[in-house]
DRENPALUM-898257 format. One record per residue (C-alpha): residue in one letter; x negated, y, z negated. Coordinates in pm, whole numbers, plus 50000, padded with zeros to 5 digits. Layout:
// residues N
aXYZ;...
END
This chain:
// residues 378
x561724970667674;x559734951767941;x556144937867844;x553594944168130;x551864909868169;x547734911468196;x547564884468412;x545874892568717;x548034899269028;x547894871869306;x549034882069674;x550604856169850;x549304833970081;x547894848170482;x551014832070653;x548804818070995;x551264805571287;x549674780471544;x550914783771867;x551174746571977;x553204756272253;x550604740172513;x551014701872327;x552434678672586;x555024658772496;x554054618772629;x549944617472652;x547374651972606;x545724672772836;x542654686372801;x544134716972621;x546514697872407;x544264673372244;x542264706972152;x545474722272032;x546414691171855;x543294680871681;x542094716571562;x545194718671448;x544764686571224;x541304698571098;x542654732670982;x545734720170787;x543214695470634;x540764725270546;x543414745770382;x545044715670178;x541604701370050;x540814738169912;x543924745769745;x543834775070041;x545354809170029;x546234801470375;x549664787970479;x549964775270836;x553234769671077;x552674753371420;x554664773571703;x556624743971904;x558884753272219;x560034712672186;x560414691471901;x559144659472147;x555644680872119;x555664668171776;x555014630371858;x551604643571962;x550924666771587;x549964662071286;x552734663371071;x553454702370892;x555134727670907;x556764744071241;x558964766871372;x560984762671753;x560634790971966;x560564798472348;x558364785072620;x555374799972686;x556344804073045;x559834817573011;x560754854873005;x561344855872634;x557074854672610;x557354890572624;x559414894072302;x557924864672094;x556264891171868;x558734902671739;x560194875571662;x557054865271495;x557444898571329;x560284889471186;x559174854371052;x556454871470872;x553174862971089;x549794879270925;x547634860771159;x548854842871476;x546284818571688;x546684806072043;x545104779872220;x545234798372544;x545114835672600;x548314841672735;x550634847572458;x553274876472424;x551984905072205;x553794936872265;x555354950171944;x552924925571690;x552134934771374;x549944908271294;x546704895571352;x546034873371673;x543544850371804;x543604840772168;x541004810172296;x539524811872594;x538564775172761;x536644781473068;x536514807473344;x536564778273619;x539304791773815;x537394823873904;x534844804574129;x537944773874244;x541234790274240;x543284760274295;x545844762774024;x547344725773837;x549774713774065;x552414711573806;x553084746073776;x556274758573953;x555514779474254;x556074811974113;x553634805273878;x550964786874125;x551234823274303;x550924841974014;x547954819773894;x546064829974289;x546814869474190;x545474867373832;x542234851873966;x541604873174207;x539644900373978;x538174899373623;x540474927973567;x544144909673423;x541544885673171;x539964919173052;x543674937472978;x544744902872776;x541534895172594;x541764932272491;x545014932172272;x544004903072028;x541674910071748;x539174884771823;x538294857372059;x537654822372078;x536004806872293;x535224768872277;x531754763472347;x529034786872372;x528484781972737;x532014796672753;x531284829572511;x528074834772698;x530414836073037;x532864859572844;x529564881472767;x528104880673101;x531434891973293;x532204917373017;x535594903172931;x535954918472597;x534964944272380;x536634917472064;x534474895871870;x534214862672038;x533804831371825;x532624796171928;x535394774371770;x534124739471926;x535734715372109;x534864680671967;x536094642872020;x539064627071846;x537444596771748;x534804592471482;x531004582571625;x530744542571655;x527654523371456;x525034512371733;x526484489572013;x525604451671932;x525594444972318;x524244463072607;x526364470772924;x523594476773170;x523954450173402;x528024457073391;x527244476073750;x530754492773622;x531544531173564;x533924550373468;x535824588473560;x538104599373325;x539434636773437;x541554655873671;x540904653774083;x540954691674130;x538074705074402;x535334714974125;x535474682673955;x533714670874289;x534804633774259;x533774633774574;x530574629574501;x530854599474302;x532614579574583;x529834585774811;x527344577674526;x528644542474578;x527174537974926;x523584539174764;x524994516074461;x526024479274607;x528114457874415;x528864487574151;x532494492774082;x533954529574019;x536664532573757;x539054563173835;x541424563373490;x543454595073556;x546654596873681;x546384608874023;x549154620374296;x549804596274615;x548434625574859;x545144631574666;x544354594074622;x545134592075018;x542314619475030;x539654601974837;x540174564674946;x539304579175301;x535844584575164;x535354552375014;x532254537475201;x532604502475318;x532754469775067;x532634498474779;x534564491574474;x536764521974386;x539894513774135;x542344535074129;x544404533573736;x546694559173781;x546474562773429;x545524546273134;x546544546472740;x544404551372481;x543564516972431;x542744506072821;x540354536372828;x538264529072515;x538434492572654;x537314507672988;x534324524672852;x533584495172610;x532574474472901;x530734505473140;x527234510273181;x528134545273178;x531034570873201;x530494597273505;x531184630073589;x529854651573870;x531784681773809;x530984715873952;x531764738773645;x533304726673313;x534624748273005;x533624715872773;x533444680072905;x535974661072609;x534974627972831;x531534627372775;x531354641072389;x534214611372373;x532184586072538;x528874590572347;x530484588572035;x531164553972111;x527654543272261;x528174549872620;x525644565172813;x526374591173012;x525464602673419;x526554635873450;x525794664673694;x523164690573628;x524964721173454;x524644744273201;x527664731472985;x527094694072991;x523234703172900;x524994720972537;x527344692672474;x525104659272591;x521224671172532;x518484646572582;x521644619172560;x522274619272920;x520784614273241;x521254643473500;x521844647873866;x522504674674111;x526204678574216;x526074679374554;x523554650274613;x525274615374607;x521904595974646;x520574618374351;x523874605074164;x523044572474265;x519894572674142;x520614586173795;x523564559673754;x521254529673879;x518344540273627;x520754527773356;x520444495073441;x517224494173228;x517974478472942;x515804499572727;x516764530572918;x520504520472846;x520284512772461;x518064544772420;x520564569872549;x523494546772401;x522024555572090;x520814591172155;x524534598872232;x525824588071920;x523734609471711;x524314637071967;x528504633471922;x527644637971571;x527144676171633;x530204682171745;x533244680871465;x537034690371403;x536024702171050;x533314722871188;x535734739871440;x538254743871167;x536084763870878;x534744787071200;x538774791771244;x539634800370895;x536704826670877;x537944841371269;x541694841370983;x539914856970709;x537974881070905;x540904897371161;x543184896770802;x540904916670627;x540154939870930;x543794944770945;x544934952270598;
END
């Protein structure tokens, strides 16, 4: 005969696959280092609890893993190949009660778990021009799907919930009607820690610094003519840029201007890039976050950035403003830094401002989106 035990019955743990499947394999992207570093926060969350919840990253290749944190994973296909369309059941099969994406274009037909799908900006409604690394197929396909609201609606639709990852972002999802789904700010938030106050000021460095992509709305444009109202002030460019492109914005560079062109820096010539700025720059059109500028105050750089609603959420009183489309407006919000007490009080009001933005933060709001679409579906 067979003794019944009293001890309490304990399911097993909410198996949650990451799909990681975005994580460049040399140096991130925007959407990797998101990828990457939630991902770090979350498996941190769950160990430091003694969590129910279990987590496998979703690789397509095993170089992605140079670039995160070390756990478990599980190979499958590229998100852009054919397969997509039968990845849930293979995730099926693997045993998937909750399944979160860093984009919103994941396979889903067939699922029987949960799923999460993030949404990182709505940019390409307003400035089509898809990355230029896609294949052509996919550049055309990119056009079509932003030609109506109408494709985002239909994917949003079959997760659970939503995450978007700021709130300018879910208030965009809200205003367009993109989803009937609960929509979630999980936060974007820089990699490194906020620096102690800087011991030296940089205002007289007449030095700044760009540090993004060179696609239409990021309206670099506007920085290079800044320069004809800034003498003697050098613009740093630190992105790797195409020969064609660079062609494009040298032609605009106004005479005896300083404009250096990196092509690309590591991680170590940017922070020493920004260590000697008087500010880092942006004039961007429309942003779904702004990594660059959290990044940069959280090491005592102020920040000139243009006037819109997303960079107002992320930088607050920390940085100085200026319209978009006025370079001498640019100008002048870049040469009030040269104040010394102008410079150390926004150095200082961006630290404290980085401080609001944090992996571990972004990681408990994931685990309750987990908990919540687990519960909803058992």
């Amino acid at each position: 005969m067979s003794k019944t035990s009293d001890a309490p019955h304990r399911p097993g743990p909410i198996k949650v696959f990451f799909d990681a499947r975005f994580t460049r394999t040399t140096q991130h992207d925007g959407i990797s280092r998101y990828g990457s570093c939630l991902l770090a926060a979350l498996l941190a969350a769950t160990e430091a609890s003694d969590s129910d919840i279990e987590v496998t990253a979703i690789i397509h290749d095993e170089a992605q893993l140079e670039l995160l944190p070390d756990c478990r994973w599980v190979r499958l296909n590229d998100p852009t190949s054919p397969a997509e369309l039968f990845i849930a059941g293979r995730l099926n099969a693997l045993g998937a009660d909750v399944v979160f994406s860093t984009m919103q274009v994941m396979g889903s037909a067939g699922r029987r778990y949960g799923l999460i799908l993030t949404v990182h900006d709505l940019i390409y409604y307003s400035h089509p021009q898809p990355p230029g690394d896609l294949p052509a197929a996919l550049r055309l396909l990119w056009r079509l799907y932003h030609l109506s609201y109408a494709p985002q609606r239909l994917l949003l639709d079959r997760a659970d919930a939503v995450a978007a990852v700021s709130a300018t972002t879910k208030d965009l999802i809200a205003d367009h009607a993109l989803t009937v789904k609960p929509v979630s700010v999980v936060s974007n938030a820089a990699e490194v820690t906020a620096a102690g106050p800087r011991n030296v000021t940089r205002h007289e460095a007449k030095s700044v610094v760009y540090m993004g992509a060179f696609l239409p709305y990021k309206n670099v444009e506007t920085l290079i003519r800044a320069l004809e109202h800034l003498p003697g002030w050098t613009l740093h460019l630190a992105s790797r840029i195409d020969g064609r492109r660079e062609a494009q914005l040298r032609a605009l560079i106004p005479d005896r201007a300083r404009v250096v062109f990196h092509r690309g820096v590591s991680e170590d010539e940017y922070a020493q890039l920004l260590a000697g700025a008087t500010a880092l720059v942006t004039a961007s059109k429309e942003e779904g976050f702004g990594l660059p500028v959290i990044e940069a105050m959280a090491q005592g750089v102020p920040v000139a950035v243009s006037d819109i609603p997303i960079f107002h959420e992320i930088a607050g009183d920390a940085a100085v403003y200026f319209d978009p489309e006025d370079p001498a407006a640019a100008a002048a919000a870049i040469g009030a830094l040269t104040d010394p007490d102008l410079w150390m009080t926004q150095s200082l009001a961006g630290l404290e401002q980085a401080k609001r933005f944090d992996w571990d933060d972004s990681a408990r709001a994931l685990i309750e989106m987990i908990r919540s679409v687990h519960a909803r579906r058992r």
